[in-house]
C-alpha positions in Angstrom: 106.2 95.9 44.2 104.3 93.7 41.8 106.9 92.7 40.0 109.1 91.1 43.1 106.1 89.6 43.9 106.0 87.6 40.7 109.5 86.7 40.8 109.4 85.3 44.9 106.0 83.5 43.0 108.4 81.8 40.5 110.9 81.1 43.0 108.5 79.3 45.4 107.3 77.5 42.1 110.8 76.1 41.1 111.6 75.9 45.3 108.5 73.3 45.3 109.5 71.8 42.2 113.1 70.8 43.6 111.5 69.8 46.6 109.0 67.2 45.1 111.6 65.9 43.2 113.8 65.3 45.8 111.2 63.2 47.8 110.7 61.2 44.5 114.1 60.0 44.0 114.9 59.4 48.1 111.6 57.2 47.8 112.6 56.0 44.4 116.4 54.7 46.1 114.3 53.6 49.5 116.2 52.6 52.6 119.4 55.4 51.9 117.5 58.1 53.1 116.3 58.5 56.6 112.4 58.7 57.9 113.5 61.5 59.5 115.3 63.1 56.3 111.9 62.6 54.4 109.6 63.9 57.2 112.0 67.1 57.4 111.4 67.3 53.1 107.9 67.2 53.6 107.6 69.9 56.5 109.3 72.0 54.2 107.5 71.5 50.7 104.4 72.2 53.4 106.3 75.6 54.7 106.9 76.6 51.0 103.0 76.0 49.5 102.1 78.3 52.6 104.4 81.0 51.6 103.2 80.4 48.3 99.8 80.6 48.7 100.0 83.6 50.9 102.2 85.3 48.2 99.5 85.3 45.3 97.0 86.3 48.3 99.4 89.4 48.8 99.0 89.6 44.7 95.5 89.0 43.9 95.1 92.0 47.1 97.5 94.4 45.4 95.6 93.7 41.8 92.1 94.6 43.2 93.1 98.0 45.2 
Protein backbone atom coordinates (compact mmCIF):
# COMPACT_ATOMS: atom_id res chain seq x y z
CA UNK A 1 0.00 0.00 0.00
CA UNK A 2 2.90 2.22 0.80
CA UNK A 3 4.60 1.76 -2.04
CA UNK A 4 1.60 2.92 -4.67
CA UNK A 5 1.44 5.65 -2.49
CA UNK A 6 4.93 6.78 -3.32
CA UNK A 7 4.56 6.18 -6.83
CA UNK A 8 0.85 8.40 -7.24
CA UNK A 9 3.45 10.95 -4.89
CA UNK A 10 5.92 10.98 -7.87
CA UNK A 11 3.29 11.07 -10.40
CA UNK A 12 1.54 14.17 -8.87
CA UNK A 13 5.31 15.59 -8.58
CA UNK A 14 6.06 15.27 -12.43
CA UNK A 15 1.91 16.05 -13.06
CA UNK A 16 2.80 19.56 -11.35
CA UNK A 17 5.95 19.78 -12.95
CA UNK A 18 4.39 19.60 -16.57
CA UNK A 19 1.79 21.75 -15.41
CA UNK A 20 4.10 24.78 -14.28
CA UNK A 21 5.83 24.41 -17.27
CA UNK A 22 3.12 24.73 -19.44
CA UNK A 23 1.88 28.10 -17.83
CA UNK A 24 5.60 29.34 -18.28
CA UNK A 25 5.83 28.89 -21.89
CA UNK A 26 1.86 30.01 -22.73
CA UNK A 27 3.00 33.21 -20.61
CA UNK A 28 6.39 33.19 -22.13
CA UNK A 29 4.53 33.21 -26.12
CA UNK A 30 1.72 35.80 -24.53
CA UNK A 31 -1.42 36.53 -26.58
CA UNK A 32 -1.57 32.66 -28.35
CA UNK A 33 -3.08 31.24 -25.52
CA UNK A 34 -6.39 32.15 -24.12
CA UNK A 35 -7.26 33.80 -20.46
CA UNK A 36 -9.47 31.20 -20.32
CA UNK A 37 -6.83 28.32 -21.33
CA UNK A 38 -4.53 29.73 -18.46
CA UNK A 39 -7.19 30.08 -15.83
CA UNK A 40 -8.26 26.33 -16.63
CA UNK A 41 -4.08 25.41 -16.14
CA UNK A 42 -4.08 26.99 -12.96
CA UNK A 43 -7.36 25.41 -11.51
CA UNK A 44 -5.74 22.28 -12.29
CA UNK A 45 -2.06 22.75 -10.98
CA UNK A 46 -4.40 23.90 -7.72
CA UNK A 47 -6.53 20.33 -8.09
CA UNK A 48 -3.20 18.44 -8.29
CA UNK A 49 -1.13 20.19 -5.09
CA UNK A 50 -4.46 19.17 -3.22
CA UNK A 51 -4.28 15.68 -4.24
CA UNK A 52 -0.78 15.93 -3.48
CA UNK A 53 -0.83 17.16 -0.25
CA UNK A 54 -3.62 14.86 0.82
CA UNK A 55 -1.57 11.93 -0.59
CA UNK A 56 1.65 12.34 1.78
CA UNK A 57 -1.18 13.09 4.65
CA UNK A 58 -2.49 9.52 3.73
CA UNK A 59 1.51 8.63 4.01
CA UNK A 60 2.78 10.28 6.91
CA UNK A 61 -0.89 8.54 8.59
CA UNK A 62 0.09 5.08 7.39
CA UNK A 63 3.96 5.70 8.71
CA UNK A 64 2.81 6.53 12.29
CA UNK A 65 0.08 3.52 12.83
Amino acid sequence: MESLINIAITVLLFVIIIILLTGLVTMAIGGRFSPHFRNKLMRLRVYAQGALILLIGIALILTWL
